[in-house]
C-alpha positions as CSV (number, residue, x, y, z in Angstrom):
1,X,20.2,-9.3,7.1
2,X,18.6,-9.8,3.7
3,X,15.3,-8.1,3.5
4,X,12.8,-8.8,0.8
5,X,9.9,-7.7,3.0
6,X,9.6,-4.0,1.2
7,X,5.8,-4.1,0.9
8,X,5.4,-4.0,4.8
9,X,8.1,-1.5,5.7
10,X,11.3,0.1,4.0
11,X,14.8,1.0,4.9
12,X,15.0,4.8,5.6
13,X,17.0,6.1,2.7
14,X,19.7,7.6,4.3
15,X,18.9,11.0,2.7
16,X,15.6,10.8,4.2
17,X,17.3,10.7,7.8
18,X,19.9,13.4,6.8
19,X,17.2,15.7,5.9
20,X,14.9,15.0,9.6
21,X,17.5,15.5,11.6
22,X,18.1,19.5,11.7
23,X,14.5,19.6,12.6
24,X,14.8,16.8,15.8
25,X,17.1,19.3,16.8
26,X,18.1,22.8,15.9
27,X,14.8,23.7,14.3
28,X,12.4,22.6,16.7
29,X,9.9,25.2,17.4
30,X,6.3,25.2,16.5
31,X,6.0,26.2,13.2
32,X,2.3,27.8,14.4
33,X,4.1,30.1,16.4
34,X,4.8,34.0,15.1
35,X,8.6,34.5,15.4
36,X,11.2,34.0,12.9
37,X,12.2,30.8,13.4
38,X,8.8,29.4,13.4
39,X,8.2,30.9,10.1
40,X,11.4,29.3,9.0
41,X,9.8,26.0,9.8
42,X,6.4,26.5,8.4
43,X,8.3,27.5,4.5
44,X,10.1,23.8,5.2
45,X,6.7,22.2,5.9
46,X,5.5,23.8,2.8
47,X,8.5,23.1,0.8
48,X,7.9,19.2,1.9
49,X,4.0,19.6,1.0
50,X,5.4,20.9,-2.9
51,X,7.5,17.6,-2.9
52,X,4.8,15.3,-2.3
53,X,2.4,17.1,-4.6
54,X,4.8,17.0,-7.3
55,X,4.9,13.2,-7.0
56,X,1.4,12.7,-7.4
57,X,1.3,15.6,-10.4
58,X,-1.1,17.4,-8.1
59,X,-1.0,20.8,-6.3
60,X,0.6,21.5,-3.0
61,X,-2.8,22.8,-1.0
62,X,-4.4,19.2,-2.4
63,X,-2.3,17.4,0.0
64,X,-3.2,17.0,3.7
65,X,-0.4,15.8,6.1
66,X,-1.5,12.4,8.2
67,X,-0.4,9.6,10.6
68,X,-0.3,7.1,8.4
69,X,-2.0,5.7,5.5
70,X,-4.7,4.2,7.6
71,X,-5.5,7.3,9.1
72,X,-5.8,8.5,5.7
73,X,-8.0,5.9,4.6
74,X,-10.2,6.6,7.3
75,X,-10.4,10.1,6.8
76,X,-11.0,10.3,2.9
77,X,-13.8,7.4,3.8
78,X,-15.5,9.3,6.6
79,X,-15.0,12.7,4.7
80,X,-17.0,11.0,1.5
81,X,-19.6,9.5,3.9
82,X,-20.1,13.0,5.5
83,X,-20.5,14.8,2.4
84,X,-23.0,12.4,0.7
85,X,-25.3,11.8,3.6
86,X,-28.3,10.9,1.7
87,X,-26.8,7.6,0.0
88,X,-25.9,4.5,2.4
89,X,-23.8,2.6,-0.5
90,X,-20.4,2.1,-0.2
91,X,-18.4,0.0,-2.9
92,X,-15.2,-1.3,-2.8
93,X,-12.9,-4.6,-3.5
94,X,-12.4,-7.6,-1.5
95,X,-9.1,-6.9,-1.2
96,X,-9.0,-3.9,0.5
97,X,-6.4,-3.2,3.2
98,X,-7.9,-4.0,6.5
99,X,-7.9,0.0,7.5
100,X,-10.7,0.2,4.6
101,X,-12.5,-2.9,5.3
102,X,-12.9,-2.2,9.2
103,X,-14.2,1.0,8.6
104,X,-16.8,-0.4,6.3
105,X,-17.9,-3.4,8.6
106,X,-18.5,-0.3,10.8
107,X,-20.3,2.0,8.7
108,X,-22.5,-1.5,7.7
109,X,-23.3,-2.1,11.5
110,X,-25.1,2.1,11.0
111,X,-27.0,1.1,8.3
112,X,-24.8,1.6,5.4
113,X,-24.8,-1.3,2.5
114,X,-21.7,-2.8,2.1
115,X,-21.0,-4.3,-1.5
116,X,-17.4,-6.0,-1.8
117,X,-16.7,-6.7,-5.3
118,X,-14.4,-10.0,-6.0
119,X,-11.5,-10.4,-7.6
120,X,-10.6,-13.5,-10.1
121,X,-8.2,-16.0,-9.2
122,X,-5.3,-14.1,-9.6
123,X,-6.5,-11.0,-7.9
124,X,-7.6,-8.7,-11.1
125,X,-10.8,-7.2,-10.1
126,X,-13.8,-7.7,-11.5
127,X,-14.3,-4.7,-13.3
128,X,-17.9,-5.2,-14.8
129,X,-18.9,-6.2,-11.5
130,X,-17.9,-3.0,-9.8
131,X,-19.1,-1.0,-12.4
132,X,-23.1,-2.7,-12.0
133,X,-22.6,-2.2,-8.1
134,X,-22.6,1.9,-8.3
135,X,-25.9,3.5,-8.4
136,X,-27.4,6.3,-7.3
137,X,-27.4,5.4,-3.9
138,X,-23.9,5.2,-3.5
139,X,-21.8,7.2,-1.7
140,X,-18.4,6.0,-1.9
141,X,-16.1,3.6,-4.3
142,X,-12.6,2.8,-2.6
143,X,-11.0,0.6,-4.7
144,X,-6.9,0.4,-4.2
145,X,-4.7,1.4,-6.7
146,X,-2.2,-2.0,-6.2
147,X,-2.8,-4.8,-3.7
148,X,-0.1,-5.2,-1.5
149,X,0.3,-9.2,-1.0
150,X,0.2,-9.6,-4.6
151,X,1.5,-6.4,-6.3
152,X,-1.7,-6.8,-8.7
153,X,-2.5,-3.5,-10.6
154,X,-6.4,-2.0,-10.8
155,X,-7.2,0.3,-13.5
156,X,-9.1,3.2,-11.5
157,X,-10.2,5.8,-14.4
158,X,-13.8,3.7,-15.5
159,X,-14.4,3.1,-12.0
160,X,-13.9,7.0,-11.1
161,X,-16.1,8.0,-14.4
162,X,-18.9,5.8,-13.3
163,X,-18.4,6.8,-10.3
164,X,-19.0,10.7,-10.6
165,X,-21.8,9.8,-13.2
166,X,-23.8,8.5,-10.4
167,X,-22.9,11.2,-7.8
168,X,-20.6,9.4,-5.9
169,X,-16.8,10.0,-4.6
170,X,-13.7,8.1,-5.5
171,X,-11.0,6.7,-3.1
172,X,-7.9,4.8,-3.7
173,X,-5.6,3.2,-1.5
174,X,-2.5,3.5,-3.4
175,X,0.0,3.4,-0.6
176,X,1.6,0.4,-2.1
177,X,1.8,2.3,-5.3
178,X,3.5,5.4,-5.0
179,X,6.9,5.2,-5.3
180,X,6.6,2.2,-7.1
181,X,5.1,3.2,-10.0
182,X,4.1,6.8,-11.4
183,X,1.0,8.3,-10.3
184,X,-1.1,11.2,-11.4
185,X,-4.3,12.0,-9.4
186,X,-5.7,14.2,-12.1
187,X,-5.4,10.8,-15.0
188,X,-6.9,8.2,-12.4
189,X,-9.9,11.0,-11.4
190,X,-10.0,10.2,-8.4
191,X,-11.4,12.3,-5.2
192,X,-9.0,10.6,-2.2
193,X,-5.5,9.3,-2.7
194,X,-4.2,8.0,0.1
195,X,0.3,7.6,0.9
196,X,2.0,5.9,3.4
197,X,5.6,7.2,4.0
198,X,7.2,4.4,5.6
199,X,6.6,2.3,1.8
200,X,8.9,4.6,-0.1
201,X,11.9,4.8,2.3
202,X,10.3,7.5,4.9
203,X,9.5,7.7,8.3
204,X,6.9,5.6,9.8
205,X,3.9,7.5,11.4
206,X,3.5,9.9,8.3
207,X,1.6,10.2,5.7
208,X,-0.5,11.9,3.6
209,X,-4.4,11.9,1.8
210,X,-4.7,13.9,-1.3
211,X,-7.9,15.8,-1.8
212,X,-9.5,17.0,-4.7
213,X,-9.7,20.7,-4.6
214,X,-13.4,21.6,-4.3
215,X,-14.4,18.8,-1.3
216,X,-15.4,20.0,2.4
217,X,-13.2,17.9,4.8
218,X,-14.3,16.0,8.0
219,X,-11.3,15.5,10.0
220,X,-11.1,12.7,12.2
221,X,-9.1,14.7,14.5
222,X,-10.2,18.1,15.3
223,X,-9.5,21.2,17.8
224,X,-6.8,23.3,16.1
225,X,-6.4,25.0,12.7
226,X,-2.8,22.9,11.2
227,X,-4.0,21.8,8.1
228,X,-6.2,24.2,7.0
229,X,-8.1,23.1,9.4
230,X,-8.3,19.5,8.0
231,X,-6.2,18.2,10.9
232,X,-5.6,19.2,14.0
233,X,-2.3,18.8,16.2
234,X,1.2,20.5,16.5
235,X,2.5,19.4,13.1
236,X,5.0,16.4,13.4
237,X,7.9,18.8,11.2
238,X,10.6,15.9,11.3
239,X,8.3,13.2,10.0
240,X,6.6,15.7,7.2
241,X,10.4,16.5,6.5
242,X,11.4,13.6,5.9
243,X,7.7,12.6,4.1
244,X,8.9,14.8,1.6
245,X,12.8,14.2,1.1
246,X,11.0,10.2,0.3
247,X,9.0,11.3,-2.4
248,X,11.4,13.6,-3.9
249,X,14.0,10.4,-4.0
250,X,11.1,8.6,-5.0
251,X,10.4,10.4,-7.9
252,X,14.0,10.2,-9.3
253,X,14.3,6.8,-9.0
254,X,11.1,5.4,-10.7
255,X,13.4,4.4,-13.6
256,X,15.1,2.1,-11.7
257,X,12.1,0.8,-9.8
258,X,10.7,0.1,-13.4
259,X,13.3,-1.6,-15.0
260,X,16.2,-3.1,-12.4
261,X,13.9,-3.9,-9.9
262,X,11.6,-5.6,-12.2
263,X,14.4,-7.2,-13.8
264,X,15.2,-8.6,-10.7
265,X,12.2,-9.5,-9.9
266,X,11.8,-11.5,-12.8
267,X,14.7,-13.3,-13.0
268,X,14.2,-14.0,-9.3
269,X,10.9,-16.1,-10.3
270,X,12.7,-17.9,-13.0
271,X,15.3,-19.4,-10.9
272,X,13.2,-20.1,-8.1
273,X,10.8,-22.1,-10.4
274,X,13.6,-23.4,-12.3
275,X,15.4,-25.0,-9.3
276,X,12.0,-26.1,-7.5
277,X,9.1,-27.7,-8.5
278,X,5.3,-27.5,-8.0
279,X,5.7,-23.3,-7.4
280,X,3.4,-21.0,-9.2
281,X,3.7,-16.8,-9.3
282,X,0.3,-15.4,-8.6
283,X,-1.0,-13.2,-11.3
284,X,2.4,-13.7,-13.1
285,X,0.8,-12.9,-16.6
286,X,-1.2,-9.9,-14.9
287,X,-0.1,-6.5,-14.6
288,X,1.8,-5.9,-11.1
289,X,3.9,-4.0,-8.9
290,X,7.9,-4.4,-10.5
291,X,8.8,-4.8,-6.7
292,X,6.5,-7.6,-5.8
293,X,6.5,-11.4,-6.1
294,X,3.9,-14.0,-4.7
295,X,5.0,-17.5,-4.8
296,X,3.1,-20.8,-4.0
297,X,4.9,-23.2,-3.1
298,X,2.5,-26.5,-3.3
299,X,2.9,-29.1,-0.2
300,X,5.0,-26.5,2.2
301,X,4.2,-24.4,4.8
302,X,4.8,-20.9,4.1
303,X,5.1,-20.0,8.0
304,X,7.8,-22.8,8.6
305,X,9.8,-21.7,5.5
306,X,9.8,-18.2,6.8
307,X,11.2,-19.8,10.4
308,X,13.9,-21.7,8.6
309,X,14.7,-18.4,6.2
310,X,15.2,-16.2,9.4
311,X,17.1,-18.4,10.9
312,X,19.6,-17.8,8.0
313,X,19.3,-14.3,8.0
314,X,16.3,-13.3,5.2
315,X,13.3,-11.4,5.7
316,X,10.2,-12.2,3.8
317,X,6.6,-12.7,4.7
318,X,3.4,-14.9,3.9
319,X,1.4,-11.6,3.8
320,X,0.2,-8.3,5.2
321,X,2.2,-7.0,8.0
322,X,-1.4,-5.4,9.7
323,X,-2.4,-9.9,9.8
324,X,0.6,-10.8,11.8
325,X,0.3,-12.9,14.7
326,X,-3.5,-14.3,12.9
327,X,-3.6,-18.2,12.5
328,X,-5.8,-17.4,9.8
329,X,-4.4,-17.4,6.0
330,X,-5.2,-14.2,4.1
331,X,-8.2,-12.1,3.4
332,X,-6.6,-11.7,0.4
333,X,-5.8,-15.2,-0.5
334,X,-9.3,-16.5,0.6
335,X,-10.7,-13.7,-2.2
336,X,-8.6,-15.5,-4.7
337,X,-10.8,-19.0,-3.8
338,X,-7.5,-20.8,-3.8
339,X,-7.6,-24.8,-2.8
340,X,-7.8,-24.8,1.0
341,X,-4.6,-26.9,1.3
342,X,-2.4,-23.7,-0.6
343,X,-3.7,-20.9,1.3
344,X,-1.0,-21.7,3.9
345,X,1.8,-22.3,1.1
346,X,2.1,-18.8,-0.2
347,X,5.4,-16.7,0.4
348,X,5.6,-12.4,-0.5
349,X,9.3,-11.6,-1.7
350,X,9.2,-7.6,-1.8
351,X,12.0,-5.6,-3.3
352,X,13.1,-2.2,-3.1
353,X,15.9,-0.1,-4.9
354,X,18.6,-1.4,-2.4
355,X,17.8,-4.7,-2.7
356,X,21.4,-6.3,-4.5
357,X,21.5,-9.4,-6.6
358,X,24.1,-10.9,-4.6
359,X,20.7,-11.4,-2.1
360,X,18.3,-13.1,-4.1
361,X,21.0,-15.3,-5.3
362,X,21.6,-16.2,-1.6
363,X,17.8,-16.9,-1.3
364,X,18.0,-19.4,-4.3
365,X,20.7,-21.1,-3.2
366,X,19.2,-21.9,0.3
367,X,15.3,-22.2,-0.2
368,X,15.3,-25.4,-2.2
369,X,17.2,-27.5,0.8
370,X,13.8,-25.1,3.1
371,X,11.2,-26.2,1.2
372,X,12.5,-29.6,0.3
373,X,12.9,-30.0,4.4
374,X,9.5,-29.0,5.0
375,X,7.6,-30.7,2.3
376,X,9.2,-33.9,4.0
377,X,7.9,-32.8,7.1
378,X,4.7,-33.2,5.9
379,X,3.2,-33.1,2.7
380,X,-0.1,-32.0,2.4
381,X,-1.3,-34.4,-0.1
382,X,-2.3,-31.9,-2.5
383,X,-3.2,-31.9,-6.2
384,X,-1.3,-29.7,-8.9
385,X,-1.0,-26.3,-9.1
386,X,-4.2,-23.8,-11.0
């Protein structure tokens, strides 16, 4: 298997698993419990906690163990809500993932106002834009920290300024960020920072939410005191093991994530574009994710190229993993007002730090005979790329 679908899930680094498995087996008690090998437990939870602090530049007792970064999304936007109940604004992008955007639609059908701020034709935001939409009335601005179809950047520090000027809180979605790219909570100012660990080579079902020290917490799931009380349920010790172990490998390997990865990112867009026509890189003069590449491919249909790609052994994918199964193209693509007839024609090749360049030289050597195929198939008659 070739995988280039990073940006949806990632390989368990084999250290990762190395590090869970004691606690699957030999150290399994409750870490809540009063005896010595419960206590054992708890200093390896807390040792796990230091090493996803330490990632973010932030403290230990700022970082709140979850199931997943949608739970964590949920509960940094409920916990904002909760504390601000006077205002009834949120702000955020259009691009959201879809475990911020459902929540909103929600909190719009209660009354709240629901501003979504575009994004130009490559996916920048539109900074100005979201700056005039906080006011006094808001209550929350969740804007992620990198979009995860097209690896396009936000800067978050004007937005969090403006933000706390006018009273309100400040969330980011930066699971497709960390690990990627370094991240200090305290620089980008914000109030919620949200991790997935199944993007940086950790278990899936874990995450975490990062909480600015100072802000009363509204747990989404309640009846026990793990957490400090910010949520309940016997702790999940292998996945907040291995949570850890990810974003300690993490950290060490940012270097290469910034400069091999990227290198092969690049040079993987020059040779597709150099051995097929009519194919554009979104937001290729923007900055982005070093892992991430989004390719339009004009007159071919991005789900039959993925077919014909699989069939031959490589993983990619036309967008966010959360959209599978939906006939529909993208939220995200639709934000960028693309032509109707390329919303269908646009392929995500994600890397990670085990991705060789023996497989994205097997890629270029069998997409142009794909694309070539399906474009004959049936063209869709339309006009040149933006």
């Amino acid at each position: 298997m070739i995988y280039l679908d990073n940006n949806a899930t990632t390989r368990p680094d084999p250290a990762v698993v190395d590090a869970m498995s004691p606690y699957l087996q030999d150290f399994y008690t409750n870490p809540s419990s009063p005896y010595g090998p419960s206590r054992g437990v708890a200093r390896a939870i807390w040792e796990s906690r230091c090493e996803v602090a330490a990632l973010l530049r932030a403290e230990p007792d700022q970082i709140v163990f979850m199931g997943g970064g949608s739970e964590a999304n949920n509960t940094a936007m409920f916990s904002a809500l909760r504390s601000r109940p006077d205002r009834k604004r949120i702000v955020l992008s259009s691009v959201e993932h879809a475990s911020v955007l459902v929540p909103a639609a929600h909190w719009k059908q209660e009354g709240y106002e629901v501003v979504q701020v575009p994004v130009n034709s490559v996916g920048e935001l539109d900074t100005d834009a979201c700056l005039s939409a906080i006011n006094q009335q808001t209550a929350l601005v969740s804007v992620m920290l990198a979009n995860n179809e097209t690896g396009i950047l936000n800067s978050l520090p004007a937005l969090s300024e403006a933000a706390h000027a006018a009273g309100a809180l400040m969330h980011s979605d930066a699971v497709q960020a960390i690990g990627k790219i370094p991240v200090d909570a305290s620089v980008l100012q914000v109030d919620f920072l949200s991790l997935s660990a199944h993007k940086l080579h950790g278990p899936k079902g874990m995450g975490a939410l990062y909480m600015q020290s100072g802000i009363s917490p509204n747990p989404l799931i309640m009846g026990g005191e793990q957490e400090r009380g910010r949520r309940a349920g016997t702790e999940n010790v292998a996945g907040i093991i291995g949570t850890g172990r990810a974003c300690k490998r993490a950290g060490t390997a940012l270097q290469t994530m910034n400069a091999e990865v990227r290198a092969l990112r690049d040079d993987l867009e020059r040779d597709i574009q150099r051995v097929i026509d009519r194919t554009e890189v979104i937001g290729s003069g923007s900055p982005r994710l070093p892992n991430t590449s989004s390719m339009l491919f004009q007159d071919a249909d991005a789900d039959a190229l993925i077919a014909l790609l699989d069939m031959d052994g490589i993983c990619c994918s036309s967008g966010s993993a959360c959209a599978a199964g939906s006939s529909e193209p993208s939220h995200v693509l639709r934000a960028l007002k693309l032509p109707d007839l390329f919303l269908k024609s646009v392929l995500r090749f994600s890397l990670s730090r085990f991705t060789q360049r023996a497989d994205l030289e097997e890629l270029v050597r069998v997409l142009p005979g794909h694309v070539e195929r399906v474009r004959a198939a049936g063209s869709s008659g339309a006009g040149p790329c933006r």
